[in-house]
C-alpha positions, -999 to +999 in steps of 0.1 A: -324-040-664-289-047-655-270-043-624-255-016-636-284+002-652-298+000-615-266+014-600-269+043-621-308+051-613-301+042-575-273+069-574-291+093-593-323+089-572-301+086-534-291+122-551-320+139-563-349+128-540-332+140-506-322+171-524-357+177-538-373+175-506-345+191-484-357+225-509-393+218-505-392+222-471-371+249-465-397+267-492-421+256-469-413+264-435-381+283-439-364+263-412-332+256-420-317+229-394-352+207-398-346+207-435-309+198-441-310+175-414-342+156-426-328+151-458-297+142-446-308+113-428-328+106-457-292+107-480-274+085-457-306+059-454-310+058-490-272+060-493-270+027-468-296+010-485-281+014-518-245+003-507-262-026-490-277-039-527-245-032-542-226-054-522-252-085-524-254-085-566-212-082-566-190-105-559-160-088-573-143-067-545-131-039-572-165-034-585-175-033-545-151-008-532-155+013-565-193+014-565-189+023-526-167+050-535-188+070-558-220+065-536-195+084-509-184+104-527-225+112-541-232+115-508-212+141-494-213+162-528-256+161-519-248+177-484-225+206-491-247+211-524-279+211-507-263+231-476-253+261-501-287+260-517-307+259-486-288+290-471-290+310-500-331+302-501-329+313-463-311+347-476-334+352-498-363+347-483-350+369-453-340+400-479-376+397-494-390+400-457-368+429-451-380+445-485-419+442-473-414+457-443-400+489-456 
């Protein structure tokens, strides 16, 4: 695959995977601050790791400080996303309990 192809996939999974989990453990324990911030950390480490790669296969600065930017801009776009989500699974899950009750 080329450097590119790999830029792509690396983006989409620094995306996807802290997102995935951030929701599966809010499902699971309904805890919001433990799971935005543990997937969080796990979006910036990815996010690092990823910028990291990108600058050792470049040698062009454009394609360097463009890569960077989208991975930024990924980045932040994966925490307000996930931070909406997660609260409206914590509203949810607190009208449901309200519902059994009655």
């Amino acid at each position: 695959m080329s450097d590119n192809v790999l830029y792509w996939t690396f983006l989409g999974l620094a995306f996807a995977l802290p997102f995935i989990i951030g929701v599966s453990i809010m499902r699971r324990t309904n805890r919001l601050a433990l799971s935005f911030w543990l997937s969080t950390v796990l979006n910036a480490g990815m996010t690092v790791a990823a910028l990291i790669w990108w600058k050792s296969v470049n040698m062009d600065s454009f394609r360097i400080i463009f890569g960077n930017v989208f991975f930024g801009i990924s980045s932040v776009n994966l925490m307000v996303l996930e931070l909406f989500a997660l609260l409206s699974i914590r509203k949810k899950t607190t009208i449901e309990e309200k519902s059994s009750y009655e």
